[in-house]
DSSP file (Angstrom, degrees, kcal/mol; ACC not computed):
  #  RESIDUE AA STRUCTURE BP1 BP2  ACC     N-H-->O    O-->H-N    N-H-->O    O-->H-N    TCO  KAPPA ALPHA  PHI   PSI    X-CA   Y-CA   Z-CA
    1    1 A X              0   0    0      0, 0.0    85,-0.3     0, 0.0    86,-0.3   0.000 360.0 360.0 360.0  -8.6   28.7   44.3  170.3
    2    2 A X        +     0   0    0      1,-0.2    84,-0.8    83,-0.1     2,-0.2   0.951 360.0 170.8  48.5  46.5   28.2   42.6  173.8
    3    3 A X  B     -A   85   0A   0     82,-0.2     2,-0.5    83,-0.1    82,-0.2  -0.403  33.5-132.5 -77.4 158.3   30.3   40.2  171.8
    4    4 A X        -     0   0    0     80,-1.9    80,-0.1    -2,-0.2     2,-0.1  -0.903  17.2-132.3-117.2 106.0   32.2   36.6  173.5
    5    5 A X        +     0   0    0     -2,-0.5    78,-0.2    78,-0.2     3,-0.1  -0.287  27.6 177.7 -57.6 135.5   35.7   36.1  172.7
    6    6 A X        -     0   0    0     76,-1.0     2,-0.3     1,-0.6    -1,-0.2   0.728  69.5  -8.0-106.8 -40.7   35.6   32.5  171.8
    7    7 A X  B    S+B   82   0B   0     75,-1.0    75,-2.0     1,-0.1    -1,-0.6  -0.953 110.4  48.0-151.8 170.8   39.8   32.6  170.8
    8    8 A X    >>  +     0   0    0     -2,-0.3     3,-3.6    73,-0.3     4,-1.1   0.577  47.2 163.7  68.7  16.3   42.5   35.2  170.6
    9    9 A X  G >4 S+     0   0    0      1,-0.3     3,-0.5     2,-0.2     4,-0.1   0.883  78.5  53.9  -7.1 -55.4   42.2   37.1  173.6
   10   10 A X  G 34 S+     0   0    0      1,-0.2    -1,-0.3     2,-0.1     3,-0.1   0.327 101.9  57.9-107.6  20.2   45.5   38.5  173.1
   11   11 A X  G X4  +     0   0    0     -3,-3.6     3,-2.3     1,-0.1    -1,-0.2   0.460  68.4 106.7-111.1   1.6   44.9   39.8  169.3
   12   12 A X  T <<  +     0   0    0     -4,-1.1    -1,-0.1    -3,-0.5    -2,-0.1   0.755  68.7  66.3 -35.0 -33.0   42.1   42.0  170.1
   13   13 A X  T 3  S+     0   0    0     -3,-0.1    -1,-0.3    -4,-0.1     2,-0.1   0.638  76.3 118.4 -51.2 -41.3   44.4   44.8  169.6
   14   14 A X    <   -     0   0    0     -3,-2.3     2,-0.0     1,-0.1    -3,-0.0  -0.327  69.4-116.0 -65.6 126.4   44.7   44.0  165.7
   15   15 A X        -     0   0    0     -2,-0.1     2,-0.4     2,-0.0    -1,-0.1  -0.297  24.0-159.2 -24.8 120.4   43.5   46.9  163.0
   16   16 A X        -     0   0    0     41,-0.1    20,-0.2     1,-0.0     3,-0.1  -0.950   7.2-156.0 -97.7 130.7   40.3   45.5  160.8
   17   17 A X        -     0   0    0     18,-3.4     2,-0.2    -2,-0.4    19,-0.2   0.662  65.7 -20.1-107.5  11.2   40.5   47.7  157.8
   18   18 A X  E    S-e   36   0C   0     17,-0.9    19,-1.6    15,-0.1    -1,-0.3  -0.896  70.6-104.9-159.5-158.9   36.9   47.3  156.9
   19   19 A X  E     -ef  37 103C   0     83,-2.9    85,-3.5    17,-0.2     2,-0.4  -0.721  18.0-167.1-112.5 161.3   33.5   44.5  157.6
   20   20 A X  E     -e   38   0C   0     17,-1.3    19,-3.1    -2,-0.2     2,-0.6  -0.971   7.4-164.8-142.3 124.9   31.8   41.9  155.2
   21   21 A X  E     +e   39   0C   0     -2,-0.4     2,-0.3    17,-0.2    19,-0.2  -0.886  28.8 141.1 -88.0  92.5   28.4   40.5  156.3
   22   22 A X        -     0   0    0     17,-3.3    20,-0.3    -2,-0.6    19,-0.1  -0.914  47.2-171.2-148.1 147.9   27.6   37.9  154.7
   23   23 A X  S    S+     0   0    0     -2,-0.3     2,-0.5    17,-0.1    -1,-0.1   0.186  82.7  94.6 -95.0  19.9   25.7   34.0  155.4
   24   24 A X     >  -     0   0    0      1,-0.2     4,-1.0     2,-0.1     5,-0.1  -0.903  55.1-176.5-101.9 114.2   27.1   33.3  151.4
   25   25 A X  H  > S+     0   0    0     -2,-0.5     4,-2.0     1,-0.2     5,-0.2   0.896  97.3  55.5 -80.3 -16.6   31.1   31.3  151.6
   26   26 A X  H >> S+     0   0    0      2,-0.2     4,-1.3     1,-0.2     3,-1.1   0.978 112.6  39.3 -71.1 -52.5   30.7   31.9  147.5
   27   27 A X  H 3> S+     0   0    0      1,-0.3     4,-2.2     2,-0.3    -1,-0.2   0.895 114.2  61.8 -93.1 -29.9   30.1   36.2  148.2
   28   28 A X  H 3X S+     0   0    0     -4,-1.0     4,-0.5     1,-0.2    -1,-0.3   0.928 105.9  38.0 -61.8 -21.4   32.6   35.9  150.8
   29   29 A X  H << S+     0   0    0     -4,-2.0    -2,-0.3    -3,-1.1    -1,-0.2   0.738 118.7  47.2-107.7   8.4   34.8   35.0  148.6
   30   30 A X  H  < S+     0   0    0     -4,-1.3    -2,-0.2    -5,-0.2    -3,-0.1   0.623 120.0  36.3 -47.4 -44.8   33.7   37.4  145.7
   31   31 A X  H  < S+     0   0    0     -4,-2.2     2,-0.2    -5,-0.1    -3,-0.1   0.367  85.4  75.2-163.5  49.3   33.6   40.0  147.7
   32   32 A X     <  -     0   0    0     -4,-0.5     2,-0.2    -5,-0.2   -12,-0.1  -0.658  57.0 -98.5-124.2-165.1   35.4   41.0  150.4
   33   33 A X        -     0   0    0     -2,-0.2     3,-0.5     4,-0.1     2,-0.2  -0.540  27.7-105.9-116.0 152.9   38.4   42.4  151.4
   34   34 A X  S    S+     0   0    0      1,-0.2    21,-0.2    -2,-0.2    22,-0.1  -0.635 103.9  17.4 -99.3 139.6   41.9   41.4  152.8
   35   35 A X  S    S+     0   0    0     20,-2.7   -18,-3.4     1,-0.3   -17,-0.9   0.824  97.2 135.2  49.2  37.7   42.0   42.4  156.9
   36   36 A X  E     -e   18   0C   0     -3,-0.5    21,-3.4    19,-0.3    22,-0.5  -0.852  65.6 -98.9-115.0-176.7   38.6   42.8  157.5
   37   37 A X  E     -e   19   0C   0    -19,-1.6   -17,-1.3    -2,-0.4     2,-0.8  -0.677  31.1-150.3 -67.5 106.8   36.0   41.8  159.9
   38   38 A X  E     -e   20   0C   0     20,-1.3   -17,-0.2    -2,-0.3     2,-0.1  -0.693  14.5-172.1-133.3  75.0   34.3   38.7  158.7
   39   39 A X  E     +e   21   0C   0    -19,-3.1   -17,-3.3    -2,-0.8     2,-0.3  -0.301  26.8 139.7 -77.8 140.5   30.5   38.8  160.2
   40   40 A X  B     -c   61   0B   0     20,-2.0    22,-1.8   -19,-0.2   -17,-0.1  -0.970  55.7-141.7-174.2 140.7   28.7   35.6  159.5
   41   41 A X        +     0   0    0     -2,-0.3    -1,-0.1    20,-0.3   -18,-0.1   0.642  66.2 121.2 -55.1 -43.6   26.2   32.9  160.9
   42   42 A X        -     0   0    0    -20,-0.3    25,-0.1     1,-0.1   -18,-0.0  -0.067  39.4-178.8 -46.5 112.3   28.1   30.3  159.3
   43   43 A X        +     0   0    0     23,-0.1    25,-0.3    24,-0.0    -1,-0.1   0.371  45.5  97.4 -93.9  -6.4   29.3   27.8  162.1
   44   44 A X  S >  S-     0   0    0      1,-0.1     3,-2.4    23,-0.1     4,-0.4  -0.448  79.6-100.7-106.8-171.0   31.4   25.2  159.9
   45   45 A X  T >> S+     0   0    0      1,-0.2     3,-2.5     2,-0.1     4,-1.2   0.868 109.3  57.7 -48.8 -43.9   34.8   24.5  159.1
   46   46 A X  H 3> S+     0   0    0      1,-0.3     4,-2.6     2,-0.2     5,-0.3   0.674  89.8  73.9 -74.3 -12.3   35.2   25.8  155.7
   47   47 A X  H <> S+     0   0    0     -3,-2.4     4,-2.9     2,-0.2    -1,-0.3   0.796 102.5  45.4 -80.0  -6.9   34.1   29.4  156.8
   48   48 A X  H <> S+     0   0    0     -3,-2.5     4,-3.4    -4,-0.4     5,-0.2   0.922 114.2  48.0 -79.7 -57.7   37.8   29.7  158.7
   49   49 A X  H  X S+     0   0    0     -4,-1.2     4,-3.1     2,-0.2    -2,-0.2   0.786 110.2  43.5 -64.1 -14.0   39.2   28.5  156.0
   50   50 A X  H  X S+     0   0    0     -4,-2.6     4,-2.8     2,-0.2     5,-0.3   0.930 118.9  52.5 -72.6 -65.7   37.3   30.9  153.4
   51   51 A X  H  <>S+     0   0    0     -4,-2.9     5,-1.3    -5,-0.3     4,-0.4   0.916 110.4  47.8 -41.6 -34.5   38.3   33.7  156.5
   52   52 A X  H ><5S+     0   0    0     -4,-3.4     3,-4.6     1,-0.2    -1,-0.2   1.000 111.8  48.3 -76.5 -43.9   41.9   32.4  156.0
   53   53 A X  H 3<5S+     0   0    0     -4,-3.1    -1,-0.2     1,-0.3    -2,-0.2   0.814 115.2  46.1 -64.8 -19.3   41.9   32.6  152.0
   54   54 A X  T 3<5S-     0   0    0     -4,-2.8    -1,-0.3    -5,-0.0   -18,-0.2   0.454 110.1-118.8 -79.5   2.8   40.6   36.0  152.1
   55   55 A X  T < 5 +     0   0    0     -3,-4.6   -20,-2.7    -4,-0.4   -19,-0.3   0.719  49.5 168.4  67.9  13.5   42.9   37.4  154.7
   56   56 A X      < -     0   0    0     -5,-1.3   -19,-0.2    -6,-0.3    -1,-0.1  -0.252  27.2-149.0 -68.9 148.2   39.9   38.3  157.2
   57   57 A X  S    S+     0   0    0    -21,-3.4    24,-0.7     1,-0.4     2,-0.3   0.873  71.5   1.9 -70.1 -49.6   41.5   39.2  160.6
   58   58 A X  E     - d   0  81B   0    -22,-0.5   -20,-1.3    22,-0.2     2,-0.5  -0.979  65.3-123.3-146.7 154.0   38.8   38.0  162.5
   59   59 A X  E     - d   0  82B   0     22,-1.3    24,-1.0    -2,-0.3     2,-0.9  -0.912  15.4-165.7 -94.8 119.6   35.2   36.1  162.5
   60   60 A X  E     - d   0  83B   0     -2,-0.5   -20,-2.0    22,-0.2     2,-0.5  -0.644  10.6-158.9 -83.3 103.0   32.4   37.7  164.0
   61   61 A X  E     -cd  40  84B   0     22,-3.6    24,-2.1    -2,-0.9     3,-0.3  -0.727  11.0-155.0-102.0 154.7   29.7   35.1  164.4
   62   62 A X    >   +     0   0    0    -22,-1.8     3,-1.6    -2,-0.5    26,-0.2  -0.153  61.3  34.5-123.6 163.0   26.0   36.4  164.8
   63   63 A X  T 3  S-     0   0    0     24,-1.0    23,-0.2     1,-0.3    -1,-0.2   0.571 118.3 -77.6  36.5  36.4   22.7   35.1  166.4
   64   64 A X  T 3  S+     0   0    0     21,-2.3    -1,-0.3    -3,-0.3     2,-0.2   0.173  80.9 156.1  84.9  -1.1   24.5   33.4  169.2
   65   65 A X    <   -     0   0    0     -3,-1.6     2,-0.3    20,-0.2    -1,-0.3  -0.336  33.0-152.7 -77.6 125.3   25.4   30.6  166.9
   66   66 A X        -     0   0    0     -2,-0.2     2,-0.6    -3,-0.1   -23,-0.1  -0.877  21.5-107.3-110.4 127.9   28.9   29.3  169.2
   67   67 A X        -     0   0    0     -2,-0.3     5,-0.4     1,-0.1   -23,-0.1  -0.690  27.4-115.5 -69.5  99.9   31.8   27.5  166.9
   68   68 A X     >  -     0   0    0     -2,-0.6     4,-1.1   -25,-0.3    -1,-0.1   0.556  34.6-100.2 -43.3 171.3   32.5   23.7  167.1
   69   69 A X  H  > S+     0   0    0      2,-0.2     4,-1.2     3,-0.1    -1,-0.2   0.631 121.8  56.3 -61.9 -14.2   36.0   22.5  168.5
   70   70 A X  H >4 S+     0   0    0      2,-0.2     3,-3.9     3,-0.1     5,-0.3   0.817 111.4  49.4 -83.6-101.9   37.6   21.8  165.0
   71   71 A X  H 3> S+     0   0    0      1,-0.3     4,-0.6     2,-0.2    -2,-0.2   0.227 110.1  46.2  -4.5 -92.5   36.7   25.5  164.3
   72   72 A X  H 3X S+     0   0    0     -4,-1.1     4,-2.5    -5,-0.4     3,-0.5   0.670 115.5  47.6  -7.9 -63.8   38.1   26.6  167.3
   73   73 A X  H XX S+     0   0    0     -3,-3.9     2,-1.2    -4,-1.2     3,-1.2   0.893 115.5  44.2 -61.4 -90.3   41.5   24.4  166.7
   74   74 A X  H 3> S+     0   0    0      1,-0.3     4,-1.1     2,-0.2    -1,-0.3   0.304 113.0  50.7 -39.8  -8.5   42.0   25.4  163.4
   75   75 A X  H 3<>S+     0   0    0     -2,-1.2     5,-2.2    -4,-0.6    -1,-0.3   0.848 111.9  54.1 -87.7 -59.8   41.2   29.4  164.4
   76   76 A X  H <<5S+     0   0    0     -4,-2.5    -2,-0.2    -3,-1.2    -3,-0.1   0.690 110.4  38.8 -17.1 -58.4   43.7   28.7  167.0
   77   77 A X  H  <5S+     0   0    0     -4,-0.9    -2,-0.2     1,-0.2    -3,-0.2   0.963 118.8  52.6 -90.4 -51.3   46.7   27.4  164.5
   78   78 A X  T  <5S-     0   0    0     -4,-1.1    -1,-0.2     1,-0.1    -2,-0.2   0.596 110.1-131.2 -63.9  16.5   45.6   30.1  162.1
   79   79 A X  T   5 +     0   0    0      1,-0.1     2,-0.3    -4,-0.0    -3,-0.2   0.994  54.8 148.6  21.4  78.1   45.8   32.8  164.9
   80   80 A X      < -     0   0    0     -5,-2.2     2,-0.2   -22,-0.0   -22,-0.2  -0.980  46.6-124.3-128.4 129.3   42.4   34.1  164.1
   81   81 A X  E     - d   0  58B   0    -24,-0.7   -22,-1.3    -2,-0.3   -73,-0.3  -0.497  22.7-164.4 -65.1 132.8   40.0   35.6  166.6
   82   82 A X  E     +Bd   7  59B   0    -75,-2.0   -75,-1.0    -2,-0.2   -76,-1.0  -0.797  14.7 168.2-115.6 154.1   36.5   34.1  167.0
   83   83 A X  E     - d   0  60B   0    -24,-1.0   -22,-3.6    -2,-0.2     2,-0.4  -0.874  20.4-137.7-143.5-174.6   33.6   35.9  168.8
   84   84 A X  E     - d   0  61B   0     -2,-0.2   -80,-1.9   -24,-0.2     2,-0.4  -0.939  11.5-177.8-170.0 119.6   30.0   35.8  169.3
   85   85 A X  B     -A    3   0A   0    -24,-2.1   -21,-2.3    -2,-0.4   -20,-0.2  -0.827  25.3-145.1-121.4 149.0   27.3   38.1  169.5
   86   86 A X  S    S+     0   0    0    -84,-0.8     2,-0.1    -2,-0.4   -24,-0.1   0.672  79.1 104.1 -73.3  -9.3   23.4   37.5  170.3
   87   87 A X  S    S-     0   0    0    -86,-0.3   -24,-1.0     1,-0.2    -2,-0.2  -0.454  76.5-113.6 -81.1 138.0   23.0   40.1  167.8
   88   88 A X        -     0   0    0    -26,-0.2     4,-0.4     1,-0.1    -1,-0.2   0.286  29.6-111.9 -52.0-168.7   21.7   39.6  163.9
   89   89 A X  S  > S+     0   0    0      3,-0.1     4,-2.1     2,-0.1    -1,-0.1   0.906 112.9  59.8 -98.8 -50.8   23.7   40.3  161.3
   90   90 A X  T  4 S+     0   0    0      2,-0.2     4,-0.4     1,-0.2     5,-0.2   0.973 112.9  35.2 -30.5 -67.6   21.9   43.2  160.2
   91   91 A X  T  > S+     0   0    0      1,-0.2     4,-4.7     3,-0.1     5,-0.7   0.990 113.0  59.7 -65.0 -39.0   22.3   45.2  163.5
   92   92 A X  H  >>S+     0   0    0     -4,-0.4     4,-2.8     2,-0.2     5,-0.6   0.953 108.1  44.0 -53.7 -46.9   25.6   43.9  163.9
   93   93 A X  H >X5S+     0   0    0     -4,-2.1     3,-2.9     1,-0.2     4,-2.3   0.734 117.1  49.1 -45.9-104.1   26.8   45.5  160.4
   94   94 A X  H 3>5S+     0   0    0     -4,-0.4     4,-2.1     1,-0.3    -1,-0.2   0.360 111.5  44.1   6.4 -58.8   25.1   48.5  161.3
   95   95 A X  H 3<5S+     0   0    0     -4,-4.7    -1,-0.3    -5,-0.2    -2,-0.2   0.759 120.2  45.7 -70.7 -20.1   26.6   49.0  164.9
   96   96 A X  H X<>S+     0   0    0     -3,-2.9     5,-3.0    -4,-2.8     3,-1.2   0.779 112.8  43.3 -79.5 -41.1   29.7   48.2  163.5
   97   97 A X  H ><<S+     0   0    0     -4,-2.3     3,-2.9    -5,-0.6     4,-0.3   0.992 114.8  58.6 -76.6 -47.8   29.3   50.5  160.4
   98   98 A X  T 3<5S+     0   0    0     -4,-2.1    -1,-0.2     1,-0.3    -2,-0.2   0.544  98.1  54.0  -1.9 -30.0   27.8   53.1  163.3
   99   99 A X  T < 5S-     0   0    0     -3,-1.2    -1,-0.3     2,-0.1    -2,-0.1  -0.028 137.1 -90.1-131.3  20.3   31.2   53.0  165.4
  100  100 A X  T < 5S+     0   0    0     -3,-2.9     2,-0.4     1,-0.2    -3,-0.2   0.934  81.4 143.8  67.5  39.3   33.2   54.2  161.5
  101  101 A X      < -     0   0    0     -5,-3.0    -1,-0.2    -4,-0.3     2,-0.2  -0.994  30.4-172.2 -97.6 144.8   33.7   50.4  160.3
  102  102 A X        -     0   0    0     -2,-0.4   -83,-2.9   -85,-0.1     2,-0.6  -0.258  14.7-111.7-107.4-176.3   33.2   50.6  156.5
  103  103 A X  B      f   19   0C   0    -85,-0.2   -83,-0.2    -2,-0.2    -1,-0.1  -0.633 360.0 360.0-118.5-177.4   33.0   47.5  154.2
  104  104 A X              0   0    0    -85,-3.5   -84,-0.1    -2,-0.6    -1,-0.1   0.659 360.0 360.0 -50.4 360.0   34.5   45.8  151.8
């Protein structure tokens, strides 16, 4: 993913058991899945906290778009991983579904 850990360095390790794409917080929470992969644009607060109510493991965020410092803190106390890829969200689902992750 030529992804950039933004936090959680040391949870990389952690199982995703599938991906959600989505730039929606409403179909994120409709319709994903508890321990997934949680690919998004979305740069503000609420989308950690949507990742927290859903159980997402981690947020992947897409088109380089890099996470404020509240984000960051609050990723941080939740122990949730942030990264950041230059890549859309279409190829990222794709290389990710590519490499056997499946979605929600």
């Amino acid at each position: 993913m030529d992804a950039e850990v933004i936090t959680g360095e040391d949870m990389l390790d952690i199982e995703v058991s599938s991906g959600f794409g989505c730039d929606l917080i409403s179909d994120s929470l409709c319709f994903s899945r508890p321990e997934c992969l949680l690919i998004t644009g979305l740069t503000n607060i609420q989308i950690v906290r949507v990742a927290d109510m859903i159980e997402a493991r981690a947020i992947l965020f897409v088109r380089g778009k890099k996470p404020g410092r509240d984000i960051i803190r609050v990723a941080r106390e939740k122990k949730l991983p942030l990264m950041v890829t230059r890549r859309f969200l279409f190829e990222s689902c794709g290389l990710l579904y590519q490499h056997g992750l499946r979605s929600s």
